[in-house]
FIDOSE-453359 format. One record per residue (C-alpha): residue number from 1; residue in three letters; x, y, z. Coordinates in steps of 0.25 Angstrom, whole numbers. Example, Ala and Ser with C-alpha at 12.3 -4.5 7.8 and 13.67 -1.06 7.14 Angstrom:
FIDOSE-453359
     i    aa    east   north      up
     1   Ala      49     -18      31
     2   Ser      55      -4      29
//
This chain:
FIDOSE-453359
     i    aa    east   north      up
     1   Unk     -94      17      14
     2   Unk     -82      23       7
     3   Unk     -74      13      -4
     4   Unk     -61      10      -5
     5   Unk     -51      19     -14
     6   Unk     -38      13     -19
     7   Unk     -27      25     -21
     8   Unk     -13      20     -29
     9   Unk      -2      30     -28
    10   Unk       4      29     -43
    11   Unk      18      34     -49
    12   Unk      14      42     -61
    13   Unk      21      31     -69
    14   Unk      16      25     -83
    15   Unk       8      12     -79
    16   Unk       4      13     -65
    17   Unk     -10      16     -67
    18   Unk     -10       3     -76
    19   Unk      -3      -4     -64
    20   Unk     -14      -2     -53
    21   Unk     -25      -3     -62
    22   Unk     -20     -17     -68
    23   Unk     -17     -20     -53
    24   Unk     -29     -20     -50
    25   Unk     -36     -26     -62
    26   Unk     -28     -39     -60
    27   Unk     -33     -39     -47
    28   Unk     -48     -39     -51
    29   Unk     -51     -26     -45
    30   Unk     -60     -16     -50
    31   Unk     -57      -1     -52
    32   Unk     -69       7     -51
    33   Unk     -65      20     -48
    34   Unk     -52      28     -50
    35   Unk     -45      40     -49
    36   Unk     -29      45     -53
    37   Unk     -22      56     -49
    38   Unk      -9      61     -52
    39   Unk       2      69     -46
    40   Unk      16      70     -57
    41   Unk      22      58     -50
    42   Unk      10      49     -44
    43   Unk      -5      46     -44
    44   Unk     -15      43     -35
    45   Unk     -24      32     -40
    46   Unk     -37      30     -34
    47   Unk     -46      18     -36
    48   Unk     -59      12     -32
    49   Unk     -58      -3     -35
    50   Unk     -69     -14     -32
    51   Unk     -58     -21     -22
    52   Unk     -50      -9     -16
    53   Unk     -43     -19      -7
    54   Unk     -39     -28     -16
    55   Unk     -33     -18     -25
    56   Unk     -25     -12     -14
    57   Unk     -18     -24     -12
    58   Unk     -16     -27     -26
    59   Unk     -11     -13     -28
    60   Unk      -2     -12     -15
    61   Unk       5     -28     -20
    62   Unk       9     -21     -33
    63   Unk      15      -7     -27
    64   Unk       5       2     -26
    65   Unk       4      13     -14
    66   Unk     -12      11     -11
    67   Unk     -23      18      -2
    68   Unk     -36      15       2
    69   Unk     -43      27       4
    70   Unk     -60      28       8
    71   Unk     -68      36      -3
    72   Unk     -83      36      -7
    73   Unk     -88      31     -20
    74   Unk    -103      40     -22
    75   Unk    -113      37     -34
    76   Unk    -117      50     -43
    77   Unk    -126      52     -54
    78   Unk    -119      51     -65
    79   Unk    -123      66     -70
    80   Unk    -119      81     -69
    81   Unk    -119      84     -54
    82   Unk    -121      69     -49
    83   Unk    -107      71     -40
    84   Unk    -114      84     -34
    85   Unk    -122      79     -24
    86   Unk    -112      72     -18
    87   Unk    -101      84     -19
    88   Unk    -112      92     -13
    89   Unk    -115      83      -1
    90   Unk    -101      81       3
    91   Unk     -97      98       0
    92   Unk    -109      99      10
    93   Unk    -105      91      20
    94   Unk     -89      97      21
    95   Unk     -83      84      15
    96   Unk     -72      86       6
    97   Unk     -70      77      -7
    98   Unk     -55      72      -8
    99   Unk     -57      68     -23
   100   Unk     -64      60     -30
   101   Unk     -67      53     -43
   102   Unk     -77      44     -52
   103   Unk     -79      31     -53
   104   Unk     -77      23     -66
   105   Unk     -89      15     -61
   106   Unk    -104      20     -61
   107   Unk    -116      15     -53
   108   Unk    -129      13     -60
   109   Unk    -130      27     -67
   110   Unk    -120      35     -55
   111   Unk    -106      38     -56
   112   Unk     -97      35     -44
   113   Unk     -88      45     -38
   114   Unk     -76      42     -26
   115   Unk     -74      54     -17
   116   Unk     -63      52      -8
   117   Unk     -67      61       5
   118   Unk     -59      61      19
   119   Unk     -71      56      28
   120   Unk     -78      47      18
   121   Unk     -88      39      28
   122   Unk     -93      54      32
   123   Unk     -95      57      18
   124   Unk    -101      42      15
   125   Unk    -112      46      25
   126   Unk    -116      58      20
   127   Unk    -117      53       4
   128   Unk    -125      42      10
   129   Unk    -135      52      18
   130   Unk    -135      58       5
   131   Unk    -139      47      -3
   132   Unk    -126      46     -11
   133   Unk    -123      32     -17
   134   Unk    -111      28     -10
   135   Unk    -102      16     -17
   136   Unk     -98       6      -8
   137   Unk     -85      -4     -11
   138   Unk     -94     -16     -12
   139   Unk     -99      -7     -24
   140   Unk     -87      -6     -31
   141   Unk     -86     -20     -35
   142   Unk    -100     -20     -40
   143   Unk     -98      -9     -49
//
């Protein structure tokens, strides 16, 4: 049960970042998660949007390079250690952690963290055996 991740390749240019995000906004859609990284010359914007296929569309019609890449979306206790478990069962089972990154979003009293791992249906099973609440993209557009 992976969710779908948006990634924009930006120019490290003034206003881009302003360009996506109003992109999207006139469009309806709903951030929920992001992440930006950057290189001197370009970035790599990550999203996690309530309509990831709409928002690829919109983005691709106003020139923007866009992937759709599977992650997972986990719930943790919003408290000192609440990410450990999950690290812990991961590490212990030889999967390796890509990246991830917070969620703006929260579910009742839990954080939300995306992971991006090479073999996610694998690593879905394992957080599910473990009893790890998983966020599905129906979810994401009741957040």
């Amino acid at each position: 049960m992976p969710i779908k991740q948006i990634s924009v390749f930006l120019d490290n240019q003034q206003g881009r970042l302003a360009e996506v995000i109003g992109a999207i906004a006139a469009a309806g859609i709903n951030l929920r998660a992001l992440s930006l990284a950057e290189t001197k010359d370009f970035g790599m914007l990550r999203l996690i949007l309530d309509d990831p296929e709409k928002a690829q569309r919109v983005l691709k019609s106003v020139g923007f390079v866009v992937q759709v890449t599977d992650v997972i979306a986990v719930e943790v206790e919003d408290k000192p250690g609440g990410f450990s478990r999950v690290l812990e069962i991961l590490t212990s089972a030889g999967m390796n952690i890509e990246y991830c990154y917070a969620s703006i979003e929260r579910r009742q009293n839990n954080a939300i963290i995306v992971l991006k791992i090479e073999s996610p249906e694998p690593a879905v099973d394992l957080l599910k055996q473990n009893h790890i609440p998983l966020v599905t993209q129906a979810m994401l557009k009741n957040l």
